[in-house]
C-alpha positions in Angstrom: 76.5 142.5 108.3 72.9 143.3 106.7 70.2 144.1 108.9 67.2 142.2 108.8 63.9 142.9 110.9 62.6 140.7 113.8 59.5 138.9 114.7 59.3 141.8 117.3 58.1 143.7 114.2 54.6 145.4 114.4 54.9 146.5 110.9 54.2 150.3 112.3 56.2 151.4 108.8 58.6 154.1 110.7 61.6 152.5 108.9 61.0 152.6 105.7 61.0 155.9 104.6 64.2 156.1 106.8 66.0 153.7 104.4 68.4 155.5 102.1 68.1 152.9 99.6 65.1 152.1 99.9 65.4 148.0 100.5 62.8 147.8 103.0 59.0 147.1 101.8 55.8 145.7 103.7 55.6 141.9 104.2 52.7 139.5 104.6 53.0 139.9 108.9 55.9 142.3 109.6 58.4 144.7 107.2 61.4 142.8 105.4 64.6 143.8 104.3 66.6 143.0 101.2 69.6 141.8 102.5 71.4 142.1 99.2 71.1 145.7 98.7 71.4 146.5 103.1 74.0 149.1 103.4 74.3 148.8 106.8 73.7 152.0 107.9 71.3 151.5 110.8 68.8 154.2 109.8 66.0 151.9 110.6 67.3 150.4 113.4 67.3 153.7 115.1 64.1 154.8 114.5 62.1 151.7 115.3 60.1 151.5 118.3 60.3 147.7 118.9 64.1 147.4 118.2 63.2 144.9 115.3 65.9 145.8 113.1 69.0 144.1 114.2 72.3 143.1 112.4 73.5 139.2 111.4 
């Protein structure tokens, strides 16, 4: 299952330079990821202070 990020997001940027892929980019209020190209590899989830990336 892709991950996707929370409303417990505070868009502090940590994960996205952690993405391999790179399908994580700022939103308007928090960071999003593009489900579609996800592979699921928990890099962000891991580095993310909040715990805001979490999996389907």
């Amino acid at each position: 299952m892709a991950y996707f990020i929370t409303d417990a997001c505070i868009s502090c940027g940590a994960c996205e330079p952690e993405c391999p892929v790179s399908c994580i980019s700022a939103g308007d209020s928090s960071y999003v990821i593009d489900e579609n190209a996800c592979i699921e590899c928990g890099a962000c989830a891991n580095v993310c202070p909040v715990d805001a990336p979490t999996q389907k």
